[in-house]
C-alpha positions, 0 to 999 in steps of 0.5 A, spaced: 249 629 694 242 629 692 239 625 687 232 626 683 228 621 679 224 627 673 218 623 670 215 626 664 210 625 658 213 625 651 212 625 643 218 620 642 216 614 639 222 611 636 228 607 638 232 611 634 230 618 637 230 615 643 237 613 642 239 620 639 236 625 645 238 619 651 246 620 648 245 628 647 241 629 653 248 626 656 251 631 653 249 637 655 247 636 662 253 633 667 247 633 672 243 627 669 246 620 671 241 616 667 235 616 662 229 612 660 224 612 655 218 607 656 216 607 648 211 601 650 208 606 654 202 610 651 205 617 654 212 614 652 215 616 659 222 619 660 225 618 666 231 621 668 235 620 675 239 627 676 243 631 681 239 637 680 231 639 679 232 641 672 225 639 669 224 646 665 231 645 662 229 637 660 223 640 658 226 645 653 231 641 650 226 636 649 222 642 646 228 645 641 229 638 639 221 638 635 218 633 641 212 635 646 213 634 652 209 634 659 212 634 665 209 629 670 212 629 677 219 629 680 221 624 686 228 625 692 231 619 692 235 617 700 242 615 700 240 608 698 236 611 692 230 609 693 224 613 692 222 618 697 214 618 699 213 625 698 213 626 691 213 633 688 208 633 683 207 640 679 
């Protein structure tokens, strides 16, 4: 199974919203295993490790949820889960 590492810019920036979409983002895609949200960072950076390259998806729900998002670049991870070098950036 592959395994992908999405990286996006976002306008969240608190805890609470950080929890609410993390918990509904899990909810409606059994594809994404684990997400982040760097609210010390000043993009405020999701990281989402997923099963698929579902980055327009994420990118929408973000969208409908009222957040701006960007997407940055997605990652293939090996069978150990460690980065691939080649990033696809778009």
């Amino acid at each position: 199974m592959k395994k992908y590492v999405l990286i996006f810019k976002t306008s969240i920036r608190t805890i609470l919203e950080r929890s609410h979409l993390i918990a509904k983002l899990y909810n409606v895609s059994k594809e994404v295993k684990f997400a982040t949200i760097d609210l010390d960072d000043e993009d405020f950076i999701l990281r989402v490790e997923s099963t698929q390259r579902n980055e327009d998806f994420i990118s929408r729900f973000l969208h409908l949820e009222g957040h701006q998002v960007a997407f940055l670049a997605a990652f293939e991870k090996d069978e150990h889960g460690r980065p691939l070098l080649q990033p696809a950036y778009y």
